[in-house]
N, C-alpha and C positions, 0 to 999 in steps of 0.2 A: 504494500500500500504506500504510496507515496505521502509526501511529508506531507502537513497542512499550511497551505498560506494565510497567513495573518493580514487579514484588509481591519484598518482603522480608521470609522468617520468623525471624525471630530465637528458635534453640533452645538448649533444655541438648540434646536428643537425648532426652530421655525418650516415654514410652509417650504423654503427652498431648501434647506437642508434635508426635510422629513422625504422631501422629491428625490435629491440626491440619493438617500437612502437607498429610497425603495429600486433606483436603477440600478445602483451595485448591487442590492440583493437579488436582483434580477437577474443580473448577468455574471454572478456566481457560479462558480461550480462546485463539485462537495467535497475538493479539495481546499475550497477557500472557509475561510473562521472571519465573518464578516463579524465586528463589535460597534458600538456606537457608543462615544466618549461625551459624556454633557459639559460643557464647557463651564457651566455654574459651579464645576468641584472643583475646587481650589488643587487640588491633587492633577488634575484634566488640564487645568490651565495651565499650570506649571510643563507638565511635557510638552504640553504645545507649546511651550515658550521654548523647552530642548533641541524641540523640534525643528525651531524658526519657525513654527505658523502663524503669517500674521492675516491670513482672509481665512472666512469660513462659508459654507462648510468645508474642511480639506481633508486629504485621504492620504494616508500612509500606506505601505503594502511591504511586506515583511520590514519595518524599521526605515523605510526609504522616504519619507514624502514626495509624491507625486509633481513632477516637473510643471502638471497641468495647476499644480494646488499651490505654486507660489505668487502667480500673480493674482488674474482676475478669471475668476470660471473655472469650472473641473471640466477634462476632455475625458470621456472614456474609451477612445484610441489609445490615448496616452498610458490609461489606466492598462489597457485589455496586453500594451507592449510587456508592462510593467509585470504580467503572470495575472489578471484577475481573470478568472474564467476559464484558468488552464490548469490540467492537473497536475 
C-alpha cells in the first residue's frame, strides 16, 4: 500500500474557503489524508506563520505549501503536479 499524502487546508471557515475544500476533497484520492486547519487556533496560526502563509484559504501537500497558495488564488493544476489525487 502506498504511503498517505498529507493535503492541508488552512481556513477562516468562510464560503471560499468551505469551496476550496470541498474541491480538494473532491479531487482526492484515498491515498490522500485531506485535514482542514481553522485559523482561529492560535496553534493553526502559528504554523501558518512557519509556513509563510500569508492569503487564505492555502494548501500545503506533504509539508510543501503550494506555489498556487502564495500569492492570490489556489490553482488545482498546480495542486494535482504537487501529488493531490495521485496514489
Amino acid at each position: 500500500m502506498a504511503a498517505k499524502r498529507t493535503i492541508e487546508i488552512f481556513s477562516t471557515g468562510c464560503d471560499v474557503c468551505a469551496e476550496l475544500v470541498a474541491q480538494v476533497r473532491q479531487a482526492a484520492c484515498d491515498s490522500c489524508e485531506v485535514s482542514v486547519h481553522a485559523m482561529q487556533d492560535a496553534d493553526v496560526a502559528a504554523r501558518a506563520k512557519a509556513l509563510s502563509i500569508r492569503a487564505l484559504p492555502a494548501v500545503v501537500i506533504d509539508g510543501t505549501l503550494a506555489d498556487c497558495c502564495t500569492g492570490r488564488g489556489v490553482d488545482l493544476a498546480v495542486l494535482r503536479n504537487l501529488g493531490l489525487g495521485r496514489a
